[in-house]
C-alpha positions, 0 to 999 in steps of 0.5 A: 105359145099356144096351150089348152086343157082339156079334161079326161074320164078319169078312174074311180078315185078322188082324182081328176084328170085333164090334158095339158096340151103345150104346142105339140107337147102334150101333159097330164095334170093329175088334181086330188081335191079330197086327201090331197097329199094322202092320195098323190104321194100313193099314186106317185110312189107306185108309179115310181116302184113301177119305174125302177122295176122296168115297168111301163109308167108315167114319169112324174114332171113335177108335184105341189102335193099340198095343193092337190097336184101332179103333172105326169108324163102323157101316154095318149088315150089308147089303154092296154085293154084296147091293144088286147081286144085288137089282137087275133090270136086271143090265146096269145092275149091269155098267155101275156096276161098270166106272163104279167100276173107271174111277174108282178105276183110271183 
């Protein structure tokens, strides 16, 4: 069993972020070293509210919110902004943004 971990930029918070690469079969581990358990069962409980809303989320494999960690389902590096700055028809773009917005913020 080949494996390798890799980090990645992570956003703004007290989290860090690396790829779990297992043969073909790629995770997300997602560490907090400061409010540990604070921080993870925030990020895990909206990622769960999103799931059973039928919005796109990563599924959570496994945690040890003592320790600081979560593995999480892996989408890829391709976010959401670059699919929109690809797309031609910008008033499309706008049109999907407000459909989001109405959704989420009714």
């Amino acid at each position: 069993m080949k494996s390798k971990i890799a980090p990645i930029v992570g956003d703004a918070s007290f989290r860090t972020f690396y790829r779990l690469n297992l043969n073909k079969n790629s995770k997300i581990i997602v560490y907090a070293q400061k409010e540990k358990y604070k921080n993870l069962i925030a990020y895990s409980a909206i990622n769960q509210f999103l799931r059973d809303n039928k919005i796109l989320a990563p599924k959570l494999y496994t945690h040890n919110y003592k320790k600081g960690l979560i593995v999480i389902e892996d989408f890829g590096d391709l976010s959401f902004h670059d699919v929109l700055l690809k797309q031609k028809n910008k008033f499309q773009i706008s049109i999907l943004n407000f459909d989001i917005f109405d959704e989420l913020f009714p």
